[in-house]
PLY file of the C-alpha trace (Angstrom):
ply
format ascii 1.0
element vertex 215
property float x
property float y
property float z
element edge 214
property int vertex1
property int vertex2
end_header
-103.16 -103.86 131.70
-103.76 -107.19 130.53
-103.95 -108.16 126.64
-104.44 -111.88 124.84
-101.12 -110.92 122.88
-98.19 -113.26 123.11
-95.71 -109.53 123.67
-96.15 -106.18 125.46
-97.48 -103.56 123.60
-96.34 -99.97 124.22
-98.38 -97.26 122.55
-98.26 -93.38 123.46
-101.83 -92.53 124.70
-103.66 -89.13 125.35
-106.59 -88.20 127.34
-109.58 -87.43 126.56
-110.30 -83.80 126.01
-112.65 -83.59 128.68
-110.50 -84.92 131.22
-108.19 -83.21 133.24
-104.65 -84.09 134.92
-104.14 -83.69 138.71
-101.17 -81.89 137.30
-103.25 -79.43 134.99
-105.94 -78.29 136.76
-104.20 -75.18 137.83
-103.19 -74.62 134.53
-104.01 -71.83 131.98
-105.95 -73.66 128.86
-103.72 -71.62 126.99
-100.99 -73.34 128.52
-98.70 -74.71 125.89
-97.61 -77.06 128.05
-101.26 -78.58 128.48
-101.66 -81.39 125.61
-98.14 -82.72 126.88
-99.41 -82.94 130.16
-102.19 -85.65 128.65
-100.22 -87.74 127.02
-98.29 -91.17 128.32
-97.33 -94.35 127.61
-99.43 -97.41 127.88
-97.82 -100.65 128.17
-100.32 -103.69 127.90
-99.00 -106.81 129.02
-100.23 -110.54 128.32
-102.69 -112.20 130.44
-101.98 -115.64 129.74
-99.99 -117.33 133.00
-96.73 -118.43 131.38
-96.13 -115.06 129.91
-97.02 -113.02 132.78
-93.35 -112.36 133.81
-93.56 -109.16 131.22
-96.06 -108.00 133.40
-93.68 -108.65 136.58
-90.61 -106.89 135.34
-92.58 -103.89 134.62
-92.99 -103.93 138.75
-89.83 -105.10 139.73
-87.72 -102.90 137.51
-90.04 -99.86 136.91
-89.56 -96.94 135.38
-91.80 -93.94 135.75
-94.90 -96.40 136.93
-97.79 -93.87 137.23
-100.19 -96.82 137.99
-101.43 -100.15 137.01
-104.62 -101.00 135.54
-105.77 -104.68 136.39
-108.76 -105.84 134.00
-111.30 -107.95 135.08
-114.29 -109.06 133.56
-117.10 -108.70 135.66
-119.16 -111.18 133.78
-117.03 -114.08 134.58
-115.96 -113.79 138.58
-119.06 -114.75 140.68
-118.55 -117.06 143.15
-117.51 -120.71 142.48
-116.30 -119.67 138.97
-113.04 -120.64 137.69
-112.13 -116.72 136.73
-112.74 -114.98 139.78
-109.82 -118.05 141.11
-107.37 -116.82 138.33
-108.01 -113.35 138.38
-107.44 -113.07 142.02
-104.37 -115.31 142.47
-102.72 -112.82 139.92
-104.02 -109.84 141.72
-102.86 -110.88 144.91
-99.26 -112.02 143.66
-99.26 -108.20 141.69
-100.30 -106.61 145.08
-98.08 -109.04 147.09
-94.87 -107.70 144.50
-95.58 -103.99 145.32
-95.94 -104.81 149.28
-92.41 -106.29 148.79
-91.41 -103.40 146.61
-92.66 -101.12 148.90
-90.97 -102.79 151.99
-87.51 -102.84 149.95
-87.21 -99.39 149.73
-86.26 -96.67 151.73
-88.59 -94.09 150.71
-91.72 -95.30 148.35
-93.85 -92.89 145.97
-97.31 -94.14 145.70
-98.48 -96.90 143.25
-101.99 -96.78 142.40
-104.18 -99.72 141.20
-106.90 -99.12 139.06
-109.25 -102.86 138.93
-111.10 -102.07 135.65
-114.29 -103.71 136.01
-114.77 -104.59 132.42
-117.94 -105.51 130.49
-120.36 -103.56 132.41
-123.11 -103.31 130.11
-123.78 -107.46 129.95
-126.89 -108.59 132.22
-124.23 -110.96 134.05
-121.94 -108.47 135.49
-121.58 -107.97 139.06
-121.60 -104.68 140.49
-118.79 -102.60 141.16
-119.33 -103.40 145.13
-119.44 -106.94 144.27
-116.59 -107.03 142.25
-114.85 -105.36 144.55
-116.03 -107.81 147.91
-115.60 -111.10 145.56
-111.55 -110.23 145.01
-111.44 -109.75 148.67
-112.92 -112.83 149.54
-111.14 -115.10 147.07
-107.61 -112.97 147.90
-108.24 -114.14 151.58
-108.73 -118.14 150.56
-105.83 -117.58 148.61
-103.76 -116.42 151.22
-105.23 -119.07 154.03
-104.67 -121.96 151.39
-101.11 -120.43 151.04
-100.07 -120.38 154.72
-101.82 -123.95 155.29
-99.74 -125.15 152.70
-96.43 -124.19 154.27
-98.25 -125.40 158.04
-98.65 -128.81 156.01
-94.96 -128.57 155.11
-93.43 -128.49 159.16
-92.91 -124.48 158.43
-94.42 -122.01 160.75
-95.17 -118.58 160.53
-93.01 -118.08 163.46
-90.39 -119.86 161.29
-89.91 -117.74 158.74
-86.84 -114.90 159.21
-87.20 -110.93 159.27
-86.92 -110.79 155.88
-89.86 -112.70 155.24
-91.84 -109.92 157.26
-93.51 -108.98 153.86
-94.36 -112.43 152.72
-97.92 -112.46 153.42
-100.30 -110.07 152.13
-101.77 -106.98 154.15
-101.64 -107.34 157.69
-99.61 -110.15 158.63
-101.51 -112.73 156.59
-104.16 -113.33 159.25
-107.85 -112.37 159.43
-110.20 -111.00 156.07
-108.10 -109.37 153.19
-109.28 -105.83 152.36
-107.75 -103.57 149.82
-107.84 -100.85 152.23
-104.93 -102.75 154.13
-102.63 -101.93 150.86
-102.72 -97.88 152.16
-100.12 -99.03 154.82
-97.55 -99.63 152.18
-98.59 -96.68 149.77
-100.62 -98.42 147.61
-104.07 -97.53 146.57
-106.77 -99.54 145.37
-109.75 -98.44 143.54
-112.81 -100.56 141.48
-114.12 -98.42 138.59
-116.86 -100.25 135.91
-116.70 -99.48 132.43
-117.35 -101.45 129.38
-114.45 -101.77 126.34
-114.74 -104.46 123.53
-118.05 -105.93 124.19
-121.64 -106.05 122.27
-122.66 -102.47 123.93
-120.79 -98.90 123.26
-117.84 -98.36 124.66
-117.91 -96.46 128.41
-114.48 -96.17 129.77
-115.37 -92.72 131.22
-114.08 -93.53 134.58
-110.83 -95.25 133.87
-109.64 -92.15 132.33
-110.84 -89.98 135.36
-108.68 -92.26 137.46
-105.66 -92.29 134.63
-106.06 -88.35 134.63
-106.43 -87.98 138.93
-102.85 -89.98 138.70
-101.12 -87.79 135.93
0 1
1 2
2 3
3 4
4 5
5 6
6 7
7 8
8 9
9 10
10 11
11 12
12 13
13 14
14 15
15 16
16 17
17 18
18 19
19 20
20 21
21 22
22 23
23 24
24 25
25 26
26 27
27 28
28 29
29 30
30 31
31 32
32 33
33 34
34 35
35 36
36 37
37 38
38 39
39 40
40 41
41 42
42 43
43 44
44 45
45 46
46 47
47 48
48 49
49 50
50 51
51 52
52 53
53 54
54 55
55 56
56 57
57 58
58 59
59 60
60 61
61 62
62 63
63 64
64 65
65 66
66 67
67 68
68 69
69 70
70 71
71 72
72 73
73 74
74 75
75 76
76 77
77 78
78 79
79 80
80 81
81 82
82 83
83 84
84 85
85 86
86 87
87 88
88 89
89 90
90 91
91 92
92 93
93 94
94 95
95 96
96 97
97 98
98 99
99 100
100 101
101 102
102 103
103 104
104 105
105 106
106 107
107 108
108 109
109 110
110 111
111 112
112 113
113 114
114 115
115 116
116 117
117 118
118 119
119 120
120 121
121 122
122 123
123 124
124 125
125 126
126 127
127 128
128 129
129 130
130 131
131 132
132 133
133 134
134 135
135 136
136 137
137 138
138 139
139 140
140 141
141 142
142 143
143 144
144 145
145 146
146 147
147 148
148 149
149 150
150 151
151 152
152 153
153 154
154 155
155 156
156 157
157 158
158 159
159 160
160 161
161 162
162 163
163 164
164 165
165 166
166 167
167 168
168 169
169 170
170 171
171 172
172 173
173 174
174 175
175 176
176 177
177 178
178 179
179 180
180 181
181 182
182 183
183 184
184 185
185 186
186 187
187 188
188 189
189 190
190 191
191 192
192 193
193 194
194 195
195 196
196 197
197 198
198 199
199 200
200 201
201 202
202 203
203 204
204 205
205 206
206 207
207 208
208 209
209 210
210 211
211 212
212 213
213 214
């Protein structure tokens, strides 16, 4: 997750008692095991660019990475507006990491991302649909200005050597960006609204489903 703190913050969290654990649901309730089955560690990293790189360790060099929750506000990423830019360039350079990750290693476990449509409840959200088709579009521009760029520089895609296979995101860099492409490298995408830290109550009801279908 993303936080306007200048360091990563690492708290123990627990579900919900109304939400289960992929891992619990054949479980007795009387299972003392249960509550410890609910409970993990959060670490929220900074949003702002120059400290990101906490953010990219925590990928590079995991350990025990259930998951990765990516908030966006949905207020502030229609079209033409300066956030959806920054919030996709960082999505598709955390997407882009796991890809590489993925490619890297012999055998890969499954890294879900969770985009946490934030701010929900305010009159200029977008949908969860729209959220969801705005990241792809702006991930794709990304990507085409990216590959210009190095067409611009005398360097083809035909250029680049075999271990540069992974350097362009989803399927070869060409064509519309969907998050559906990530399945191919065992990563899962999903786009879940909820509202936390706004004007209305708070509504995260579906973050924790997806936290809990993941523990």
């Amino acid at each position: 997750m993303q936080s306007s703190s200048q360091a990563p913050l690492t708290v123990e969290v627990s579900l919900p008692v109304t939400t289960e654990t992929a891992s619990s649901r054949y479980r007795s309730v009387n299972d003392s095991s249960l509550e410890i089955h609910k409970r993990f560690l959060l670490i929220d990293t900074p949003g702002h660019g120059k400290l990101r790189y906490h953010a990219i360790d925590s990928i590079v060099k995991p350990q025990h990475l259930k998951g990765i929750i990516y908030v966006v506000d949905a207020a502030n990423i229609s079209p033409g507006n300066a956030g959806l830019r920054e919030a996709a360039e960082y999505l598709h350079d955390i997407l882009l990491l796991l890809q590489k990750r993925a490619a890297a290693a012999k055998s890969s476990k499954e890294i879900p991302v969770l985009i946490a449509a934030n701010k929900m409840d305010l009159f200029t959200a977008l949908p969860t649909s729209l959220v969801k088709t705005v990241l792809e579009q702006e991930i794709t521009n990304i990507r085409t200005s990216r590959a210009k760029g190095l067409l611009d520089s005398g360097i083809a895609m035909t250029d680049m050597d075999a271990g540069d296979e992974r350097g362009w995101l989803g399927e070869g860099g060409e064509g519309n960006f969907e998050f559906s492409q990530m399945v191919e490298v065992n990563v899962s995408v999903t786009v879940a609204g909820g509202n936390s830290g706004s004007f209305g109550e708070n509504d995260v009801t579906k973050w924790w489903d997806w936290i809990g279908s993941n523990l």
